[in-house]
C-alpha atoms as one frame of an Amber mdcrd trajectory, in Angstrom:
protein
 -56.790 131.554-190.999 -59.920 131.436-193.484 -60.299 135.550-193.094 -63.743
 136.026-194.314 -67.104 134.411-195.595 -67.645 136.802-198.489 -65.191 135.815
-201.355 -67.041 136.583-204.370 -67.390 140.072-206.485 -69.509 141.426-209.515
 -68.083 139.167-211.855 -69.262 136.231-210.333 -72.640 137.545-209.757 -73.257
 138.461-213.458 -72.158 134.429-213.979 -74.202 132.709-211.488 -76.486 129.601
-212.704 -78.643 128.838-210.002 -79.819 124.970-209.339 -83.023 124.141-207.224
 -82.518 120.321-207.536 -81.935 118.623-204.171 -78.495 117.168-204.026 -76.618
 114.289-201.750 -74.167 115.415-200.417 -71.079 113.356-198.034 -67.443 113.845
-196.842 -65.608 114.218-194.118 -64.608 116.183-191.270 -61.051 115.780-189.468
 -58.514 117.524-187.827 -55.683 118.019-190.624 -52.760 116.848-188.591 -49.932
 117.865-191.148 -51.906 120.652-193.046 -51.650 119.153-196.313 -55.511 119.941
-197.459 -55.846 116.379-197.619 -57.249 113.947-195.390 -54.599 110.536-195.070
 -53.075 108.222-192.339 -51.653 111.014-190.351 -55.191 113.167-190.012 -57.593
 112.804-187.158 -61.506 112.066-188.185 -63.485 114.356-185.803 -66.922 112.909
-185.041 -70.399 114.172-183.520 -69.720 117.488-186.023 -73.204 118.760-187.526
 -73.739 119.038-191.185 -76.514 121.618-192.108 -77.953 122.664-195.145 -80.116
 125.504-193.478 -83.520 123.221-193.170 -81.801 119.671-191.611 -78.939 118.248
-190.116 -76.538 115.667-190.871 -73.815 114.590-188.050 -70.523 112.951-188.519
 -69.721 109.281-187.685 -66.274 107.864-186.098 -64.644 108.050-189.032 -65.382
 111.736-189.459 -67.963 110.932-192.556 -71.298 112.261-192.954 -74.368 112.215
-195.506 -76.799 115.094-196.267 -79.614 115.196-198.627 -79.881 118.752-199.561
 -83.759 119.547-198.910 -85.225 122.789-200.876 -84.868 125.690-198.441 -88.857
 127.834-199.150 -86.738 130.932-198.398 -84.660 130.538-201.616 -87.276 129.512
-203.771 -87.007 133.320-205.631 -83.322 133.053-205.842 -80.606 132.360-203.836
 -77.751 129.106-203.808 -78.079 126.029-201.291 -75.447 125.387-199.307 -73.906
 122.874-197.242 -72.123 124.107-194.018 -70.304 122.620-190.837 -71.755 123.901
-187.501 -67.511 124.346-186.098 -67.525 122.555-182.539 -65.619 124.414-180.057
 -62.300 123.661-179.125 -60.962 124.185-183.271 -60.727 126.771-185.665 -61.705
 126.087-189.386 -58.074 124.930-191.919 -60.784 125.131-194.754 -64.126 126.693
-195.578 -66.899 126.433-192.967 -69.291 126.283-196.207 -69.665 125.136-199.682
 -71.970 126.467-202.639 -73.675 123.115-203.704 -73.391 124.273-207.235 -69.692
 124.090-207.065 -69.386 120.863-204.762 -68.938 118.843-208.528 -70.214 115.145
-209.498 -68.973 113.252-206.435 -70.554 115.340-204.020 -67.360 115.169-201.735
 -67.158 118.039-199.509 -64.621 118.486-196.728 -64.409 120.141-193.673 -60.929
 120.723-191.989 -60.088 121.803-188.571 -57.133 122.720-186.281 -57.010 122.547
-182.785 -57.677 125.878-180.965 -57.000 127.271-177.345 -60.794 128.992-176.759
 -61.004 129.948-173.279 -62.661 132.396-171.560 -62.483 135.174-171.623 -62.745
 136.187-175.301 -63.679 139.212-177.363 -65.567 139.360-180.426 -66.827 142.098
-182.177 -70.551 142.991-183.389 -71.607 145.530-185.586 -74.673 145.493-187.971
 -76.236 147.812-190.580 -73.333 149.026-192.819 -75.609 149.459-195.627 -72.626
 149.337-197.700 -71.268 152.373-199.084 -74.138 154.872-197.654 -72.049 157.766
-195.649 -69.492 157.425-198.081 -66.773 154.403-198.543 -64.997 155.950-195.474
 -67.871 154.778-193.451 -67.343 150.955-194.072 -63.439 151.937-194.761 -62.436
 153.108-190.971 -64.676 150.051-189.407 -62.422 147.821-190.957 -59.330 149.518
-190.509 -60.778 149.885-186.319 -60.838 145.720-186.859 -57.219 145.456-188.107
 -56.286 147.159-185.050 -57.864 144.686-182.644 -57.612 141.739-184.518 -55.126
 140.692-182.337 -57.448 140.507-179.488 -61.139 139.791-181.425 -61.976 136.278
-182.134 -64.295 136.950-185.061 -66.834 139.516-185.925 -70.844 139.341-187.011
 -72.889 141.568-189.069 -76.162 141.186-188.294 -78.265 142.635-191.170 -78.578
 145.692-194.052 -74.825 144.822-195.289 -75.628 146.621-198.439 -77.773 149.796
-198.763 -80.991 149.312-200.074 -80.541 146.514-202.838 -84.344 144.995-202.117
 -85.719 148.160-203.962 -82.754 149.895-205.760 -82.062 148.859-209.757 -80.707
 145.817-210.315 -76.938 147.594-211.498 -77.084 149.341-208.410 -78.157 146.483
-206.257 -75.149 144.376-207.937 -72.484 147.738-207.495 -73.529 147.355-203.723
 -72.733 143.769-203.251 -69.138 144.190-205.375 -68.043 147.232-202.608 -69.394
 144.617-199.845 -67.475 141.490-201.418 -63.951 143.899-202.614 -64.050 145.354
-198.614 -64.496 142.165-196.892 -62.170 140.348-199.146 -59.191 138.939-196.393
 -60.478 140.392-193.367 -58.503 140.617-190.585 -60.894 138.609-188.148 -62.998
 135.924-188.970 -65.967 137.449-190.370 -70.119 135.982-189.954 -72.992 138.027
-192.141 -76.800 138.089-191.424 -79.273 139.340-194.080 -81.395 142.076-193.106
 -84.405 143.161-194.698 -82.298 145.044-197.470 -79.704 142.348-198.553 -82.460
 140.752-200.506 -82.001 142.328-204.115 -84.959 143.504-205.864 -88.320 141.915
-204.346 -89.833 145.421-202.929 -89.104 147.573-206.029 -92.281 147.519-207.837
 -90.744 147.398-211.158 -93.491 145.542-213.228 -90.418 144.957-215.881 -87.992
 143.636-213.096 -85.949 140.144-214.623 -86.838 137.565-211.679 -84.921 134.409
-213.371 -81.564 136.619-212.613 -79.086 134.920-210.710 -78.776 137.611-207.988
 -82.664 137.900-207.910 -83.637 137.906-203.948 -81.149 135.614-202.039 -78.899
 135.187-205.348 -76.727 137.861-204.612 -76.294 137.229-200.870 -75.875 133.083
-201.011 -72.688 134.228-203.300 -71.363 136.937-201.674 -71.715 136.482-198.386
 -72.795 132.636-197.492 -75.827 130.864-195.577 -79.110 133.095-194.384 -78.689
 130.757-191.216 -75.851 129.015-189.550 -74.440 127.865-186.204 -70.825 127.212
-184.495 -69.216 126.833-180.716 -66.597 128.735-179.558 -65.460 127.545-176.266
 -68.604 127.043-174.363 -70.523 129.478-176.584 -73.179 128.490-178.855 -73.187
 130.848-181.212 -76.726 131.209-183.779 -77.351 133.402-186.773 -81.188 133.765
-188.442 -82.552 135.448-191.240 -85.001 137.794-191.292 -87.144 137.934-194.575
 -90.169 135.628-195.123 -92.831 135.610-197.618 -96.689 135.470-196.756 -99.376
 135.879-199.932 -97.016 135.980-202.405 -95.085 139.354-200.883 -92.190 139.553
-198.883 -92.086 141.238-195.548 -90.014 141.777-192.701 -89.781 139.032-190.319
 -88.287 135.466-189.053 -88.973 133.101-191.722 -91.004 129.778-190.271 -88.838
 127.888-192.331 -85.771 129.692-189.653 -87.834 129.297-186.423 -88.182 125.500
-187.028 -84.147 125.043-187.993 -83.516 127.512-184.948 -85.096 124.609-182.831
 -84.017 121.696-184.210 -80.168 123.178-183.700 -80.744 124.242-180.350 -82.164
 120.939-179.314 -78.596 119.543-180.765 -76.474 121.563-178.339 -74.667 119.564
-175.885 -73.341 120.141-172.609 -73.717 123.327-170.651 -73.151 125.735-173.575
 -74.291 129.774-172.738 -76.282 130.475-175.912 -75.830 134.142-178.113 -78.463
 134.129-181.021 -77.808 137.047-183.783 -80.252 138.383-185.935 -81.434 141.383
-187.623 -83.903 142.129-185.232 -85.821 140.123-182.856 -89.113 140.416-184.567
 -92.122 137.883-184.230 -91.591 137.701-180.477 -94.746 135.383-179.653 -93.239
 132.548-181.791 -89.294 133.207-180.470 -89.958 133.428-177.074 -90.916 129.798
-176.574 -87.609 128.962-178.139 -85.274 130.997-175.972 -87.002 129.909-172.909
 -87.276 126.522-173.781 -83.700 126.136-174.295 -82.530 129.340-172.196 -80.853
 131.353-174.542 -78.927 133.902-172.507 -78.635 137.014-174.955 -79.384 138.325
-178.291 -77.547 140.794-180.578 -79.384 142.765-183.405 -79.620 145.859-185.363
 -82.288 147.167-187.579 -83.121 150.142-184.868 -80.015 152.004-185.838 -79.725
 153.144-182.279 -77.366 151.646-179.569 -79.260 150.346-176.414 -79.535 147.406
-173.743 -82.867 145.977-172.338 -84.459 142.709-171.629 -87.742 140.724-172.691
 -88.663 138.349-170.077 -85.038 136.613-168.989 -83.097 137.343-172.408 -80.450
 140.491-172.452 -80.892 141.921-175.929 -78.200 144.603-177.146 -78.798 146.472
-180.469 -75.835 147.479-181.437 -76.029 151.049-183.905 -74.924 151.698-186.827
 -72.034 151.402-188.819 -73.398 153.522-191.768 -75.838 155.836-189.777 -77.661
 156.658-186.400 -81.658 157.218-186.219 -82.272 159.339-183.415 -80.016 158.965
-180.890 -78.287 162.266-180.348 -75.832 161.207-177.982 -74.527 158.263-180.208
 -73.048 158.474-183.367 -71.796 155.347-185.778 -69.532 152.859-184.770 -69.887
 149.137-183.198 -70.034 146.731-179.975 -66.686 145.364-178.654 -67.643 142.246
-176.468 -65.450 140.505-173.905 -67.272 137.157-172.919 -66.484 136.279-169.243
 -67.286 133.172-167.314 -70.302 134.998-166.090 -71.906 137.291-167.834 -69.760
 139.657-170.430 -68.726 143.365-170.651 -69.371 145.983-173.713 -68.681 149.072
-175.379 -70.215 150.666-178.008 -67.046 152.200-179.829 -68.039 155.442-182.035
 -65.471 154.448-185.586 -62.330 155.861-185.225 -62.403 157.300-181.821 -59.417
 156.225-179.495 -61.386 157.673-176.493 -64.897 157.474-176.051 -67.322 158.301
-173.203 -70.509 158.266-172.714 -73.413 157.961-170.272 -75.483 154.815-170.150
 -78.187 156.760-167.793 -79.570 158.971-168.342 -79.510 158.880-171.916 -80.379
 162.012-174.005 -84.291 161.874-173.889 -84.734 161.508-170.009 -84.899 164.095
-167.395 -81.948 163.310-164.608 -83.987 164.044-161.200 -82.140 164.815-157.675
 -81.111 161.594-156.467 -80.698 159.673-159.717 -77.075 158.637-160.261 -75.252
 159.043-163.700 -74.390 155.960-165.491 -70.895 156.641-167.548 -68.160 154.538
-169.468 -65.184 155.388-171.454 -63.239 153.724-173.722 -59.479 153.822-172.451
 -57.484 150.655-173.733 -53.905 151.281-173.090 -55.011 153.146-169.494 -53.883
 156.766-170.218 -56.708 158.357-168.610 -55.945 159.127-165.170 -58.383 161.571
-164.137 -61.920 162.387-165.709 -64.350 165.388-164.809 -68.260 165.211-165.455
 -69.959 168.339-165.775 -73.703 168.459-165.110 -75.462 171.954-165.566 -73.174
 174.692-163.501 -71.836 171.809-161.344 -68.181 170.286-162.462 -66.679 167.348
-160.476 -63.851 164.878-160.433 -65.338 161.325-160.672 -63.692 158.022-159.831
 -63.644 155.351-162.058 -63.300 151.767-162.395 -61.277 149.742-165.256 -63.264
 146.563-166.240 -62.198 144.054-168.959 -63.545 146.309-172.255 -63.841 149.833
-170.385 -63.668 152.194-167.628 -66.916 153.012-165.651 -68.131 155.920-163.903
 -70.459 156.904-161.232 -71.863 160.134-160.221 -74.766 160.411-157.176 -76.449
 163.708-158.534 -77.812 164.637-154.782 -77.948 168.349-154.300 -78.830 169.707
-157.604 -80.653 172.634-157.527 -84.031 172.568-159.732 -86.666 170.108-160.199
 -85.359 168.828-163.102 -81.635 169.252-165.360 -80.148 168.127-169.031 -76.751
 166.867-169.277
C-alpha cells in the first residue's frame, strides 16, 4: 500500500529546479493483474479514469491511455511544481503513485497509473484531522497523532489534513520555514494509512514575511516547498460511493496574497464535480470554507452533502443552508474552547448519513458533552447532549454530575461512540454550569 503523499525531506528541497513550461503529458491507467509495475498482456486497461493537472482534465480511453497538456496553474506562478494526478475511481486502491512531479516525469512524458481491485463498502472509517502546524506543542504533539493512527489503521481507510501542516512557514525565515517542512516530510514518511494534505494559509513559505531582502527565485518560495513535500494544492478520488474533494486556500489579489479559495480552485472545483457519475454522496475538504457567496452555488448546484475544515482551531458541527460542515480542532493547539483540548475526528461513513468523534490524542476514553457546550447557560428543561469514546465496550456504567445533582445515565453504543442523554427537569435555579 502507497503509505503516504509526502515522500520528500530537506535535501530535496534545497535541490529543487522549478519548470513553468507547459508539458504533454500521456500514459496509461490499468489494473496491474500480476503486480509486476509493468503494464503487458496479462494487465487490465481501466477506462473513464480522470487525469488532472489541477486546472483541466484529461480521461482515459479503452485502452486505459490518456493525453494531458499541462496548462500553467496562476496559483503556482510564485513557486510551486505542476503535477499530473489520477482522480482514483472507486472500487480500487492505488499499486503506484496517485501523482507525479512533471519535472521528474522525463523526455517521453509516460506516466502511469496502477490500480488493484478493492472491497470499499459501506460502512468505512476515515480519519480527519487538520492544523498540526508541525512541530508547535512540541514533536510529541504530531508524534502521539500518528502513533493514535497506527493503532486504528486497521480499521481507517485513509486520513486528510486539511490545512497549517507546518507552523508558520508563510512568515517565518526561510531555514526555519524549510526545518518545518523536513519534520512534516521525516513524520509522514510510511504512514500507516493512506495519507491526503491540504494547504492552509501557513504552508505557503515566505509570501507574508515582509522581508524586503527575501530570495523569491528559491525553489521552496510559496508553493515550492509544499508541491514537493506534500503533493497537489487540489485533487479528487472515489471511495466506494464517496466523492471525495480537496481545495486550496491561498489566492492572490493586487499583487498580495490573502486568505481565501483561489478562482483558479472554484472553477476546477466545478468542472470535477460536473464529472462525477452516478449517485456519488459528495465530502469536500478544505482549510476553511471561506468565500461562501461564490461556494455556495457550487454545493447546491451539485448537492454536496458535507464539508470538513479547520482553520478555527475549535471542534464544532453546524450547517449553512443544506451542507453539514464539521471543523475538526486541532492537532497542535485549541483556541478557545475550554472543554476541548487537541486531538482529531474519527469518521464512520454509513449508508445514510455518518457518525463522529472528536478523539482528544492519546486518550483511550473520552467524553464529552455536545450541548451545552462550555459558553452556554443549561436552562430547566434543556437536555444534555454527551458522547464517549469506548471502543472495546468496557464502560458499563457512566454517572453525569450537574451542579449538586449526580445521576446514573443510560447510554447508547453507535458505530464510532457511545451517546448519552440527560433531561435536566427539576434543577433548582434559573440558570447552572456544568
Amino acid at each position: 500500500m502507497i503509505g503516504s503523499v509526502f515522500r520528500y525531506g530537506l535535501l530535496l528541497l534545497a535541490l529543487l529546479t522549478q519548470t513553468t513550461q507547459a508539458a504533454t503529458v500521456s500514459g496509461r491507467v490499468y489494473h496491474d493483474v500480476n503486480g509486476n509495475g509493468r503494464f503487458d498482456a496479462a494487465d487490465t486497461p481501466i477506462r473513464a479514469v480522470r487525469i488532472t493537472d489541477g486546472v483541466g482534465f484529461a480521461r482515459t480511453n479503452r485502452q486505459g491511455r490518456y493525453r494531458i497538456e499541462v496548462q500553467a496553474d496562476p496559483t503556482l506562478a510564485d513557486g510551486g511544481r505542476a503535477t499530473v494526478a489520477i482522480c482514483r475511481p472507486g472500487g480500487y486502491r492505488m499499486a503506484s503513485a496517485w501523482f507525479r512531479h512533471v519535472d521528474e516525469i522525463g523526455p517521453t512524458g509516460q506516466a502511469d497509473f496502477r490500480l488493484i481491485p478493492e472491497d470499499q463498502t459501506v460502512p468505512f472509517t476515515f480519519i480527519h484531522a487538520t492544523d498540526p502546524h508541525v512541530p508547535r506543542g512540541g514533536p510529541e504533539k504530531f508524534i502521539g497523532f500518528r502513533n493514535d493512527v497506527q493503532a486504528l489503521a486497521a480499521e481507517t481507510v485513509f486520513c486528510i489534513l486539511t490545512g497549517d501542516l507546518v507552523d508558520l512557514s508563510d512568515s517565518h525565515s526561510l531555514k526555519r520555514g524549510l526545518e518545518q517542512f523536513a519534520f512534516l516530510a521525516e513524520h509522514t514518511r510510511d504512514f500507516p494509512v493512506d495519507l491526503y494534505g491540504l494547504p492552509g494559509n501557513h504552508d505557503i513559505v515566505g509570501v507574508r514575511d515582509g522581508d524586503p531582502n527575501r530570495d523569491h527565485t528559491h525553489p521552496s518560495h510559496a508553493y515550492g516547498a509544499f508541491t514537493s513535500v506534500v503533493g497537489p494544492l487540489r485533487w479528487s478520488f472515489d471511495y466506494g460511493p464517496i466523492h471525495v474533494v480537496g481545495l486550496d486556500f491561498n489566492r492572490k489579489k493586487d499583487g498580495k496574497w490573502q486568505w481565501g479559495i483561489p478562482a483558479e480552485s472554484l472553477q476546477w472545483l466545478e468542472a470535477d464535480l460536473s464529472r462525477v457519475r452516478g449517485r456519488r454522496r459528495i465530502f469536500l475538504f478544505v482549510h476553511a470554507p471561506a468565500d461562501w457567496a461564490a461556494l455556495e452555488p457550487i454545493l447546491t448546484k451539485y448537492k454536496v452533502e458535507r464539508i470538513f475544515h479547520g482553520h478555527d482551531h475549535v471542534e464544532r458541527t453546524y450547517r449553512r443552508g443544506d451542507v453539514e460542515i464539521m471543523s475538526s480542532g486541532s492537532v497542535a493547539e485549541i483556541f478557545g474552547d475550554r472543554d476541548r483540548t487537541t486531538g482529531y475526528r474519527i469518521v464512520r461513513v454509513l449508508e445514510e448519513g455518518i457518525d463522529s468523534f472528536y478523539r482528544p490524542t492519546g486518550s483511550e476514553h473520552a467524553v464529552y458533552f455536545d450541548y451545552p457546550r462550555y459558553n452556554t447557560k443549561v436552562k430547566p428543561g434543556d437536555v444534555l447532549l454527551g458522547a464517549f469514546y469506548d471502543p472495546q465496550g468496557r464502560i458499563e456504567q457512566l454517572t453525569v454530575s450537574v451542579g449538586q445533582r449526580t445521576t446514573t445515565v443510560p447510554f447508547r453504543r453507535g458505530p464510532v461512540c457511545c451517546r448519552f442523554e440527560l433531561p435536566l427537569d427539576g434543577l433548582d435555579g434559573p440558570t447552572i454550569d456544568i
